[in-house]
C-alpha positions as CSV (number, residue, x, y, z in Angstrom):
1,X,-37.9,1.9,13.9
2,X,-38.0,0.0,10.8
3,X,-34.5,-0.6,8.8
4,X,-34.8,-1.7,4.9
5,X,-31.7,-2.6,3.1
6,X,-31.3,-1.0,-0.4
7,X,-28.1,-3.0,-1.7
8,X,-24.5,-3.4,-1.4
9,X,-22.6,-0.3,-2.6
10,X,-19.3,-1.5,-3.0
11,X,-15.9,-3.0,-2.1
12,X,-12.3,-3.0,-2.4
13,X,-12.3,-5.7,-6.2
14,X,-13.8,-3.0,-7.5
15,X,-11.5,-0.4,-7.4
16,X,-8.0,0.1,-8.4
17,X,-5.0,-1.9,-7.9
18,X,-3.8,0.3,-4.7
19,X,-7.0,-1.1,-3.1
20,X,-6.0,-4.7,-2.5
21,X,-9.0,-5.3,0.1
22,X,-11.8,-3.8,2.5
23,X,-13.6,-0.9,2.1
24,X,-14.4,-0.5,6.0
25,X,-15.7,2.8,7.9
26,X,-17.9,4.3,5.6
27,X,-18.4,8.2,5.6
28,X,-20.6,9.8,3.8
29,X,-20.7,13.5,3.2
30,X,-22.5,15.9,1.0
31,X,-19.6,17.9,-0.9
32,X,-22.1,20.2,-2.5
33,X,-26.3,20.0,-2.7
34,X,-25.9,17.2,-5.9
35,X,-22.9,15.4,-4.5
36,X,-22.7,12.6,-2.7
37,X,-19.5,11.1,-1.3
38,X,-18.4,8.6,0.8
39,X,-15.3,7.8,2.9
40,X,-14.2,4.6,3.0
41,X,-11.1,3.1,4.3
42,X,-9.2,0.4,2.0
43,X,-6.0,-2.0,2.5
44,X,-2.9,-2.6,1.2
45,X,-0.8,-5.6,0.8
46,X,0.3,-5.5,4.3
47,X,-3.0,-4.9,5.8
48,X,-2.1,-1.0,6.2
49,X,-5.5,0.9,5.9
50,X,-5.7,3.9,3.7
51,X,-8.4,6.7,2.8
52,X,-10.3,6.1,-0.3
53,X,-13.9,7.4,-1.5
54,X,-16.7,6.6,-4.1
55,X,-18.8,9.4,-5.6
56,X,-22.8,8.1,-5.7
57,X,-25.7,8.6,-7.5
58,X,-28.0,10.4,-5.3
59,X,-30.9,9.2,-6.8
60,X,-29.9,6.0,-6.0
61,X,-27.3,5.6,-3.3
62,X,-26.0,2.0,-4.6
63,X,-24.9,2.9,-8.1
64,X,-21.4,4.3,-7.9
65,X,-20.3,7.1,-10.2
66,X,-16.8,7.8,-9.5
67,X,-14.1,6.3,-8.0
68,X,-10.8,7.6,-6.0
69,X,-7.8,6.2,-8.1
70,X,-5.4,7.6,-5.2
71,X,-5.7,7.5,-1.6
72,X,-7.2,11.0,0.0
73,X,-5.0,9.9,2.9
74,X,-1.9,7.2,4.0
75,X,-0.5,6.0,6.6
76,X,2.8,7.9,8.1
77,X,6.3,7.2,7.9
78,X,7.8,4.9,10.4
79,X,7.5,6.4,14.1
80,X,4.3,8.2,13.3
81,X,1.4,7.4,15.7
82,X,-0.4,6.1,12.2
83,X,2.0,3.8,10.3
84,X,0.3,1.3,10.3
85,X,-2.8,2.6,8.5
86,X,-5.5,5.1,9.4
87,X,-9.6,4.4,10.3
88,X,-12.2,6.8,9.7
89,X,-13.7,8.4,12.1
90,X,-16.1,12.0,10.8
91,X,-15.6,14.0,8.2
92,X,-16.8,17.7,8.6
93,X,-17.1,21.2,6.5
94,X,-15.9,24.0,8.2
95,X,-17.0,27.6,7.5
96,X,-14.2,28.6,5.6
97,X,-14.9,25.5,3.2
98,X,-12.2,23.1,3.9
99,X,-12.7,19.6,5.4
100,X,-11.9,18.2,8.6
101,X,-10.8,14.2,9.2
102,X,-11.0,12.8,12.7
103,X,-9.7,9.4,12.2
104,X,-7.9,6.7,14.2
105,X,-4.2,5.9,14.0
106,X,-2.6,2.5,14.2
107,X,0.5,1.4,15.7
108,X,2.3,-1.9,16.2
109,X,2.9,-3.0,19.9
110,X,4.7,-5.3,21.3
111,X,3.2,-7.3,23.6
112,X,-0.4,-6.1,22.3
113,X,-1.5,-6.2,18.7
114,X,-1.6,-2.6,18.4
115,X,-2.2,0.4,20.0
116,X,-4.6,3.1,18.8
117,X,-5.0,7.3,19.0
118,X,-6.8,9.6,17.4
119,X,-5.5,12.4,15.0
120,X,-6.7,14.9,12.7
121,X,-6.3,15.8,9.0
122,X,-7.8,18.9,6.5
123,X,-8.5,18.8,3.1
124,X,-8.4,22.7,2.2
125,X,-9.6,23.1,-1.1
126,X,-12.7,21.2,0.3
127,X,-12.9,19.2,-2.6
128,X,-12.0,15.8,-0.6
129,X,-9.6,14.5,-3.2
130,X,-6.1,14.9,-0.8
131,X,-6.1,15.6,3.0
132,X,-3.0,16.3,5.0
133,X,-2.5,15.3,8.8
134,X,-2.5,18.5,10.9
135,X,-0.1,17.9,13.8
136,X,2.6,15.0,13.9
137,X,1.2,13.9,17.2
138,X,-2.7,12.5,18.0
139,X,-4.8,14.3,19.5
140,X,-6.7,11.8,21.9
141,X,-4.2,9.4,22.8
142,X,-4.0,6.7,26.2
143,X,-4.3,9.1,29.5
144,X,-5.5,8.5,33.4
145,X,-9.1,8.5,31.8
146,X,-8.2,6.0,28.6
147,X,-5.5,3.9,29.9
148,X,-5.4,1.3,27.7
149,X,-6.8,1.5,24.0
150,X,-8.7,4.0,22.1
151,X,-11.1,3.5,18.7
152,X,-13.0,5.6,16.1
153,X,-14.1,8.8,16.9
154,X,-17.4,11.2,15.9
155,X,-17.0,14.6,16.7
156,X,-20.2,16.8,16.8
157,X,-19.1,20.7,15.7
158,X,-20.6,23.4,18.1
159,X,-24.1,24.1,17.5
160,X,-24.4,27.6,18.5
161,X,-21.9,30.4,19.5
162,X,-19.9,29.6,22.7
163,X,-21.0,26.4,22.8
164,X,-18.0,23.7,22.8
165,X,-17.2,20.9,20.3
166,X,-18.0,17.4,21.5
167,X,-16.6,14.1,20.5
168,X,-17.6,10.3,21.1
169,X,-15.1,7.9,21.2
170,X,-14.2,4.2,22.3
171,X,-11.8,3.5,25.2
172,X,-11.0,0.2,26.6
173,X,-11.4,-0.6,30.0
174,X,-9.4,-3.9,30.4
175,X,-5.5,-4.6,29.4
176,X,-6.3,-7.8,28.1
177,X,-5.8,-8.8,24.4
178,X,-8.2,-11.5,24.8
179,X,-11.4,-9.8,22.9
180,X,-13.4,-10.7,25.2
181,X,-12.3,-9.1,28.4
182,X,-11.3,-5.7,26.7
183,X,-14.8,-4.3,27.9
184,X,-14.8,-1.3,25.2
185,X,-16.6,1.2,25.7
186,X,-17.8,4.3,24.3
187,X,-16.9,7.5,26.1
188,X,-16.6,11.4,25.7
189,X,-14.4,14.4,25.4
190,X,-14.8,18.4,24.9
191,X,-12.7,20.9,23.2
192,X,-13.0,24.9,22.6
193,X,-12.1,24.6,19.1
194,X,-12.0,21.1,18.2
195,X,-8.2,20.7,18.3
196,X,-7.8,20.5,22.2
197,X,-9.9,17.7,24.2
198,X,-10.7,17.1,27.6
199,X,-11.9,13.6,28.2
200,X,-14.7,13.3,30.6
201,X,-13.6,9.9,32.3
202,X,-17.0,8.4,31.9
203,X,-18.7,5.9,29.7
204,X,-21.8,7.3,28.1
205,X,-23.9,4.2,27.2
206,X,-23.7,1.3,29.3
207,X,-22.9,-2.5,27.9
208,X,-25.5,-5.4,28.2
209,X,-25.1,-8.7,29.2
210,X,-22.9,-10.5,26.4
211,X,-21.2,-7.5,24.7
212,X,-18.2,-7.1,25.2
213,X,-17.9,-4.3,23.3
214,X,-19.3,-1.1,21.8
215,X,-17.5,1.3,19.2
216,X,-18.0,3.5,16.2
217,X,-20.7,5.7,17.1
218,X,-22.3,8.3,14.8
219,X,-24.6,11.2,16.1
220,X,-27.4,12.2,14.4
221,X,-30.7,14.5,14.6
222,X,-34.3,13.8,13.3
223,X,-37.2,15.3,14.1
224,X,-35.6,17.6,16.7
225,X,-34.0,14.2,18.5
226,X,-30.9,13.5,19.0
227,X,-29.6,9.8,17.9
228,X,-26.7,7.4,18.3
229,X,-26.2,4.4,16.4
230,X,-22.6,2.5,17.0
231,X,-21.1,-1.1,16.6
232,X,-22.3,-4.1,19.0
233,X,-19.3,-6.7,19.4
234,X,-20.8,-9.9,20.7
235,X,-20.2,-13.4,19.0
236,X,-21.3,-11.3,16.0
237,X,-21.0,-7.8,15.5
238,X,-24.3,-5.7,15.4
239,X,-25.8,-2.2,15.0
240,X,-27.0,-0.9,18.3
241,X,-29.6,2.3,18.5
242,X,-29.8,4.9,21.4
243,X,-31.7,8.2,21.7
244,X,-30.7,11.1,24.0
245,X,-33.2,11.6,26.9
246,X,-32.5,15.8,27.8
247,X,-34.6,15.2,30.9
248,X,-32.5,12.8,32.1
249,X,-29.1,14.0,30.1
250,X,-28.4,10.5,29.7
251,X,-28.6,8.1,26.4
252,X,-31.5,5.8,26.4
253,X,-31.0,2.4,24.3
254,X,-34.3,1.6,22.2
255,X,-32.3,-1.9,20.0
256,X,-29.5,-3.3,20.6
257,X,-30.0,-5.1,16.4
258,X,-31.5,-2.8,14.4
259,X,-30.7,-4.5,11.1
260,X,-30.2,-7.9,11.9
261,X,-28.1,-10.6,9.6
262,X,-28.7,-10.7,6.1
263,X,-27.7,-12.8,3.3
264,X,-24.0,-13.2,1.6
265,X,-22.0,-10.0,2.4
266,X,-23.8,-9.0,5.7
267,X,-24.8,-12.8,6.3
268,X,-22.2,-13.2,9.5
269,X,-22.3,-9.3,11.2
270,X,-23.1,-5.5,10.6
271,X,-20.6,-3.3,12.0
272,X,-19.6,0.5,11.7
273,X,-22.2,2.7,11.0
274,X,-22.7,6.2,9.4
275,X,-26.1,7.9,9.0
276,X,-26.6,10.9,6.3
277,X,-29.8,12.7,5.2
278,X,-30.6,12.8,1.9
279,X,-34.2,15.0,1.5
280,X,-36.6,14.0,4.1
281,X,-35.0,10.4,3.7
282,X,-32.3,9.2,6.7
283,X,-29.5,6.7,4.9
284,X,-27.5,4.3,6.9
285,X,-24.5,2.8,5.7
286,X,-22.6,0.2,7.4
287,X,-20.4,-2.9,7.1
288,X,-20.9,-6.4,6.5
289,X,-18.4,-9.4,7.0
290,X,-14.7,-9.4,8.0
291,X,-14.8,-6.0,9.4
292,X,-15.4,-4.4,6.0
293,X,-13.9,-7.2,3.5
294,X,-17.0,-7.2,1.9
295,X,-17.3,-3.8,1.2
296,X,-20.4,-1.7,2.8
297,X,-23.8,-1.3,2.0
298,X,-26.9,1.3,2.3
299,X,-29.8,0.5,4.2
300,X,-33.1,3.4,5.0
301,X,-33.8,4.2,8.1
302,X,-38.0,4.7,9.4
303,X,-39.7,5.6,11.9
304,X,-42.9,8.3,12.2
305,X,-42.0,7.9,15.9
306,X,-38.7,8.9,16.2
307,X,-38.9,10.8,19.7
308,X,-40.4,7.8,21.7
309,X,-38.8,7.4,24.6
């Protein structure tokens, strides 16, 4: 697969004052046939992460148009399994036109840094301007199958009728706060109607000698195939690439760098992916430095071979 950067799109200086740094997680979603939007996640003073977005030009996904001079979402009050800032997860259209946010919540610990769980939030005009959490409680949170620390989630919607909805998510499988021993990985769950999950227990791609870490993954299709691309923490961060092999039911790594370093903003990792098709073109945007100080960039994804196994 060939990967060709197209620019940096944009970061946290560039916005308004309620955007004092990061533009992390990007999310990109088509609200209509002509507009293009993407999710971002920006911080406050005290590092509390809230949900911003940039309208772009879909002729050229690196020239911003619009900007959100409000957050479409905050962290909680006090006690609330998100106050201390939100992390994107997906962002999908439902058939009555509103929007659904599967993100991550963030809590203060005390003998850990923090401690994670996944929630939910609608926009129902659809518009994507203001979203409201659903239920004052997560939905994913630590369990006999997650024990210890959960991380951003993509939920795939069900495809046909009867069929269930199906998320991806990290889960750490070590109590340690040392980075390194954490051994994240990235596991599933299912749900009748996207609300209710039922964590499967099991990791769905296996880590390689050095990581120590996998996270953020984001589900696509192309040419019939079904992709993952997801965040690599090793000394740096990376973008790791697997393909699902229905023969085998099992996930099949083909990169475990698919972009590589580049210069300046991207120059020290790429991190947390999100893939959108715009016309027979597949867009990847990601993360550079810091874990999204930078802001995020585009890059196009290629490959006349997408279904090699």
């Amino acid at each position: 697969m060939e990967v060709t950067r197209l620019g940096w799109v944009f970061g946290a200086e560039n916005g308004p004052d309620w955007m004092v740094s990061h533009a992390a997680y990007p999310t990109p979603i088509w609200l209509n046939d002509r507009h293009l939007r993407v999710f971002f996640v920006a911080r406050d003073g005290g590092s509390r992460g809230s949900v911003g977005w940039v309208d772009l030009d879909p002729q050229d996904p690196t020239r911003v148009i619009n900007v959100s001079e409000t957050p479409a979402l905050q962290p909680g009050v006090v006690g609330t399994f998100y106050d201390r800032g939100i992390s994107l997860g997906s962002i999908h259209r439902q058939s009555d036109g509103s929007l659904r946010m599967y993100f991550l919540g963030w809590n203060k610990s005390a003998d850990v840094p923090f401690r994670n769980s996944i929630g939910l939030a609608i926009c129902k005009s659809g518009r994507g301007n203001q979203f409201e959490v659903v239920f004052d409680g997560p939905l994913v949170d630590r369990s006999r199958h997650d024990p210890f620390n959960l991380s951003y989630p993509y939920v795939m919607q069900p495809s046909f009728e009867g069929s269930k909805w199906h998320m991806f998510y990290g889960s750490s499988r070590g109590a340690h706060t040392d980075e390194l021993n954490m051994q994240h990985a990235l596991t599933e769950a299912w749900s009748p109607d996207g609300i209710d999950w039922v964590p499967a227990g099991k990791d769905v791609i296996l880590r390689e000698n050095g990581e120590y870490g996998l996270s953020r993954p984001w589900v696509f299709e192309v040419g019939g195939f079904r992709h993952m691309v997801y965040s690599i923490r090793r000394a740096e961060y990376a973008l790791g690439w697997s393909i699902w092999d229905p023969l085998a039911c099992s996930w099949h790594r083909k990169s475990a760098d698919i972009l590589g370093l580049g210069a300046g903003w991207d120059s020290d990792a790429t991190c947390y992916p999100a893939v959108i098709q715009m016309g027979n073109r597949t867009l990847l945007f990601y993360n550079g430095n810091g874990y999204g100080r930078t802001g995020f960039g585009v890059a196009e994804m290629k490959d006349t071979e997408w279904h090699r196994m």
